[in-house]
Backbone as a chain_set.jsonl record, in Angstrom:
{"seq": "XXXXXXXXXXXXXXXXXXXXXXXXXXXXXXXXXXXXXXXXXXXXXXXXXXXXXXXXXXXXXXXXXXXXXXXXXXXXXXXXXXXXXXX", "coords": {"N": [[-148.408, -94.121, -168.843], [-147.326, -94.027, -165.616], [-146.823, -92.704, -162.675], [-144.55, -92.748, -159.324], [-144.334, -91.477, -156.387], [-143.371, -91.895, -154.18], [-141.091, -93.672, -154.291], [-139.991, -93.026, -156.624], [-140.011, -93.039, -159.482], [-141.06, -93.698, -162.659], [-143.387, -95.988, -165.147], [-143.779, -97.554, -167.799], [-145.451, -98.926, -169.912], [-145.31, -101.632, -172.788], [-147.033, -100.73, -174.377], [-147.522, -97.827, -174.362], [-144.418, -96.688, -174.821], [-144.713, -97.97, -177.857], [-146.638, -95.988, -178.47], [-145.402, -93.824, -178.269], [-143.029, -93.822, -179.771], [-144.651, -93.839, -182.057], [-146.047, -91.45, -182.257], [-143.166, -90.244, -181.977], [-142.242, -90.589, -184.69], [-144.145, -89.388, -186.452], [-143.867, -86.511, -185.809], [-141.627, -86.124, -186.807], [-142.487, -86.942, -189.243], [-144.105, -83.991, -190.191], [-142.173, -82.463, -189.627], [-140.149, -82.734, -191.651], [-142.225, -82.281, -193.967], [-142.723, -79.742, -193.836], [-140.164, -78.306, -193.706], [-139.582, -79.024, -196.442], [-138.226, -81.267, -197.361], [-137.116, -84.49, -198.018], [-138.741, -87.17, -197.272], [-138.008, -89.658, -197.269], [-135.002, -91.714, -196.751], [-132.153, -89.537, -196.246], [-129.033, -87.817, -197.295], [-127.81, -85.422, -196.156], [-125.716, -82.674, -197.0], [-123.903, -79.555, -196.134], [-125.394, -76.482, -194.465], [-127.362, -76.551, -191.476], [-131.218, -76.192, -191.348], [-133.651, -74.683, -189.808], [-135.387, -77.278, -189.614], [-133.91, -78.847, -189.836], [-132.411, -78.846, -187.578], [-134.926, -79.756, -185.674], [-135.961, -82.114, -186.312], [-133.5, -83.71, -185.344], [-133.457, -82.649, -182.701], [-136.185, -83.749, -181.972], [-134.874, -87.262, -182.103], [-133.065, -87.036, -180.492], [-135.03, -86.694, -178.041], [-136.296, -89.019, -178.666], [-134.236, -90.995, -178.448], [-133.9, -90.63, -175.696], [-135.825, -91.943, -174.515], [-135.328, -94.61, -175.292], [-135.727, -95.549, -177.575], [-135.272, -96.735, -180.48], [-135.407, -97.004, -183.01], [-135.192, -99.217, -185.401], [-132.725, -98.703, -185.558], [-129.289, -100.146, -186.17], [-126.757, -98.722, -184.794], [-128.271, -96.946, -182.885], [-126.958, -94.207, -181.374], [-125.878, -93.386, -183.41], [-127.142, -92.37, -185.229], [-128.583, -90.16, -187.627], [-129.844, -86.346, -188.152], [-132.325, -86.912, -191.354], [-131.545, -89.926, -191.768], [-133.18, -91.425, -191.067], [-135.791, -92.932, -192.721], [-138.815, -92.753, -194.001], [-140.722, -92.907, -195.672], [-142.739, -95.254, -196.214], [-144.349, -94.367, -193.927]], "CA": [[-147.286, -93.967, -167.966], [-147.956, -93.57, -164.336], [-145.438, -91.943, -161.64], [-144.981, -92.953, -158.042], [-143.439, -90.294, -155.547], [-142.676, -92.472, -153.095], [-139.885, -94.914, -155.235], [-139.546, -91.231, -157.65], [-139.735, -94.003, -160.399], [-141.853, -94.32, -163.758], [-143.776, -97.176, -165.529], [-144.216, -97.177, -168.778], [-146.238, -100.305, -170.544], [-144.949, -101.755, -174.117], [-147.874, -99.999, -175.572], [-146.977, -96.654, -174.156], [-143.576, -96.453, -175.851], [-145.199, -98.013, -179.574], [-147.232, -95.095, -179.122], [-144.833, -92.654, -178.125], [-142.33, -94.184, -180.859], [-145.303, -93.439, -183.396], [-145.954, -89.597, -182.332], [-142.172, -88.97, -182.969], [-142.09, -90.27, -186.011], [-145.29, -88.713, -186.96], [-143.284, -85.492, -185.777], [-140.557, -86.174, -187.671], [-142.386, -86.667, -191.06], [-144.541, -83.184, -190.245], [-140.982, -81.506, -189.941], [-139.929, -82.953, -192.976], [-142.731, -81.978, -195.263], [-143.109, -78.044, -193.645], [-139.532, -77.891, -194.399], [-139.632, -79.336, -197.759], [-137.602, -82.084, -197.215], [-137.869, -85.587, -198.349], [-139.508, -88.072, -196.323], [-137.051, -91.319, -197.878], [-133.746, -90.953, -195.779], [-131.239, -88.421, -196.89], [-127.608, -87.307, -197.229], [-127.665, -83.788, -196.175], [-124.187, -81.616, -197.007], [-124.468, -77.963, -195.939], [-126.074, -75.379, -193.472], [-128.604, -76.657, -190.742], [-131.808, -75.535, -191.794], [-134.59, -75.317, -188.603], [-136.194, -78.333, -189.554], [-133.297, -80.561, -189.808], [-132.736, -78.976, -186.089], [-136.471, -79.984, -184.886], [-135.608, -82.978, -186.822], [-132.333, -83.774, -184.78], [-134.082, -82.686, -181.368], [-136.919, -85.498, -181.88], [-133.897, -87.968, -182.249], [-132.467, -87.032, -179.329], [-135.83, -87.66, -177.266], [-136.252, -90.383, -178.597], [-132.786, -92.087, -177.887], [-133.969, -90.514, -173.892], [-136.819, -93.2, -174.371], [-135.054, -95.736, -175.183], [-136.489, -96.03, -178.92], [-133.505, -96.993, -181.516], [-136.385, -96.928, -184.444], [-134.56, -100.311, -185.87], [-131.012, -98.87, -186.556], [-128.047, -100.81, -185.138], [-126.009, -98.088, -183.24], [-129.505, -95.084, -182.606], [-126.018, -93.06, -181.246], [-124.894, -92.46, -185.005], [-128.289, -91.885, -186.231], [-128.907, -88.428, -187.529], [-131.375, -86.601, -189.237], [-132.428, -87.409, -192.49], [-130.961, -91.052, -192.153], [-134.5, -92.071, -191.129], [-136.926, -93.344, -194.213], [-140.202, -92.019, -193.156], [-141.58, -92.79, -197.127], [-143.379, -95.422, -195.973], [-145.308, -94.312, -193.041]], "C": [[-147.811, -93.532, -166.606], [-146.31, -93.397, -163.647], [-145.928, -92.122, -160.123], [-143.893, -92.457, -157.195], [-143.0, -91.168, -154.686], [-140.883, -93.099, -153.44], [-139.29, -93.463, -156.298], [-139.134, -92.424, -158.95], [-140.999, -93.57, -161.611], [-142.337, -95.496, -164.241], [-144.245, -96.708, -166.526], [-144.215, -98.747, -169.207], [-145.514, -100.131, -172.351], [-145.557, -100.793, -174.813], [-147.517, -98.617, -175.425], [-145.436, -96.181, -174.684], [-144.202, -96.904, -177.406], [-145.556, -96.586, -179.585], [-146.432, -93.518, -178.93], [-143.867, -92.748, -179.571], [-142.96, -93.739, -182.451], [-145.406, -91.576, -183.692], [-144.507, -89.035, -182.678], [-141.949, -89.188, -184.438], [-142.871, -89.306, -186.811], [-145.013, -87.145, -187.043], [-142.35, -84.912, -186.627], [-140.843, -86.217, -189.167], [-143.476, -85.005, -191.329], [-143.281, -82.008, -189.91], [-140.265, -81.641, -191.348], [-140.443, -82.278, -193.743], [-142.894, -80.255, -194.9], [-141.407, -77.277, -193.788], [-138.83, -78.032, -195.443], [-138.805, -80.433, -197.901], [-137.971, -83.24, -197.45], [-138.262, -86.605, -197.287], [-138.626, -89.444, -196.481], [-135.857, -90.464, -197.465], [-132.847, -90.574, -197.434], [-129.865, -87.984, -196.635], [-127.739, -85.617, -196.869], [-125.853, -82.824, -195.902], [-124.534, -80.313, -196.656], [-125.13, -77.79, -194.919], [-127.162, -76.49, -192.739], [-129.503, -75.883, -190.821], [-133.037, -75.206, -189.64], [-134.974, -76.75, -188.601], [-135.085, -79.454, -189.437], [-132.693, -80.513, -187.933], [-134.011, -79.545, -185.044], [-135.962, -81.177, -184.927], [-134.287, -84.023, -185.359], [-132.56, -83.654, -182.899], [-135.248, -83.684, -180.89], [-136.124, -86.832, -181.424], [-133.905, -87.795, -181.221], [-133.668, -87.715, -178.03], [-136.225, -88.893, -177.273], [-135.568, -91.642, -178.121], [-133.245, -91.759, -176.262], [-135.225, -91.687, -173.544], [-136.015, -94.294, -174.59], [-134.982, -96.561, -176.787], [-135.233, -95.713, -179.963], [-134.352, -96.504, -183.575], [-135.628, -98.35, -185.689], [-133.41, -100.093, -185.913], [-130.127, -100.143, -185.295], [-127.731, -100.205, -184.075], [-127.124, -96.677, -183.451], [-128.442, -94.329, -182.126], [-125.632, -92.484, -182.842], [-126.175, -92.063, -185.566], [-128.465, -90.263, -186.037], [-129.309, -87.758, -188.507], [-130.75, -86.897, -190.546], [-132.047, -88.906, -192.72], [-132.311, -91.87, -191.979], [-135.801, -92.174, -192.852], [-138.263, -93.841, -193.627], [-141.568, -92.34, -194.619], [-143.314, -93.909, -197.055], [-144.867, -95.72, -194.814], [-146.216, -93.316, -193.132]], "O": [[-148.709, -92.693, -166.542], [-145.186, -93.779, -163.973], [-147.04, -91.862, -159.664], [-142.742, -92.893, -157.236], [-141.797, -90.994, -154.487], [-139.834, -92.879, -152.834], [-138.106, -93.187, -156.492], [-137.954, -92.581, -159.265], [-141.968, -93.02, -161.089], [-141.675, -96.414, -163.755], [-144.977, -95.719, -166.543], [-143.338, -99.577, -168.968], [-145.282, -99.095, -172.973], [-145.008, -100.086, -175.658], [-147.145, -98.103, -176.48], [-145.441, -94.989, -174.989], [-144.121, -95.981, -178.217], [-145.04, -95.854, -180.429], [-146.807, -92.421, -179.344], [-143.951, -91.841, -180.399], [-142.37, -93.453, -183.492], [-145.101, -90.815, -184.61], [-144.298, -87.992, -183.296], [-141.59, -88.334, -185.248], [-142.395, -88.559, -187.666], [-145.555, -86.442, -187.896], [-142.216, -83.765, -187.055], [-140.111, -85.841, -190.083], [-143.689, -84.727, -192.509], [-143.517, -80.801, -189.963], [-139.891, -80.674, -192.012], [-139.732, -81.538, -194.422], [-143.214, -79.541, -195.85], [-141.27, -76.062, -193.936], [-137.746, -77.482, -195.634], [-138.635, -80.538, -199.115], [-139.161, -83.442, -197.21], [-137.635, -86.43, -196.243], [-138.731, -90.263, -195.568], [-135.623, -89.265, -197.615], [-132.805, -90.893, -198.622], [-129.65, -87.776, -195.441], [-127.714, -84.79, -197.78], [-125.197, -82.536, -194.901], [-125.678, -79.984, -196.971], [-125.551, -78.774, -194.312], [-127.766, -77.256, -193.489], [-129.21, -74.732, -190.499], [-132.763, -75.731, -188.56], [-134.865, -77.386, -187.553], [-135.257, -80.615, -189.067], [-132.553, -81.484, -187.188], [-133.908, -79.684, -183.825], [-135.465, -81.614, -183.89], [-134.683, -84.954, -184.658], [-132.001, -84.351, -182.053], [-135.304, -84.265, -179.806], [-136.586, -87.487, -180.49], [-134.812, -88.37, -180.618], [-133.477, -88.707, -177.327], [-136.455, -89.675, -176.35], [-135.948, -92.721, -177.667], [-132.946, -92.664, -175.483], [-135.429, -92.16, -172.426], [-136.18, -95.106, -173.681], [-134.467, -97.633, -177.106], [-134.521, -94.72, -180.111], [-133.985, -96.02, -184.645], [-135.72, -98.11, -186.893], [-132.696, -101.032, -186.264], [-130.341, -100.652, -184.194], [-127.99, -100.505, -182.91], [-126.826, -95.639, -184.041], [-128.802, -93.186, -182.409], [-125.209, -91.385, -183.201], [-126.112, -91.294, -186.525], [-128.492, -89.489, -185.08], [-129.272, -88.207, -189.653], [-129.586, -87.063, -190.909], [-132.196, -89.272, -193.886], [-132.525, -92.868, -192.668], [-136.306, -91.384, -193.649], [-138.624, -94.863, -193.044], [-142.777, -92.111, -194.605], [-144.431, -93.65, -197.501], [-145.785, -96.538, -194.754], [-147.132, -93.238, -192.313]]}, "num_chains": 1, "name": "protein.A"}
């Protein structure tokens, strides 16, 4: 990603989102497993724990990138609906 003061703009290359797209997931399945949570998407009823907040704050940067992670509408996505089992 490079930044140019003049224009106060960004550039970010295909490859630079894949790889940003990979670190949150990669975030997202090291919040999962430290708060015991399954990694294959999930129904969660009940209390917000931290992790499904970390969880839920990834999401959000992500949707500020741009990155949907395949769903249809990335606005309804929310944690646990991601299936992380096989990455």
């Amino acid at each position: 990603m490079t930044y140019n003061p003049q224009s106060k703009s960004f550039r970010l290359s295909l490859a630079d989102l894949e790889r940003a797209a990979d670190c949150l997931k990669a975030a997202i399945i090291k919040i999962r497993v430290m708060g015991g949570l399954p990694l294959a998407g999930y129904k969660h009823d009940g209390r917000l724990e931290t992790a499904h907040h970390a969880e839920i704050e990834v999401l959000a940067a992500a949707r500020c990138l741009g990155i949907d992670f395949g769903f249809a509408d990335p606005e309804r996505l929310n944690h646990g609906q991601l299936d992380l089992s096989d990455d």
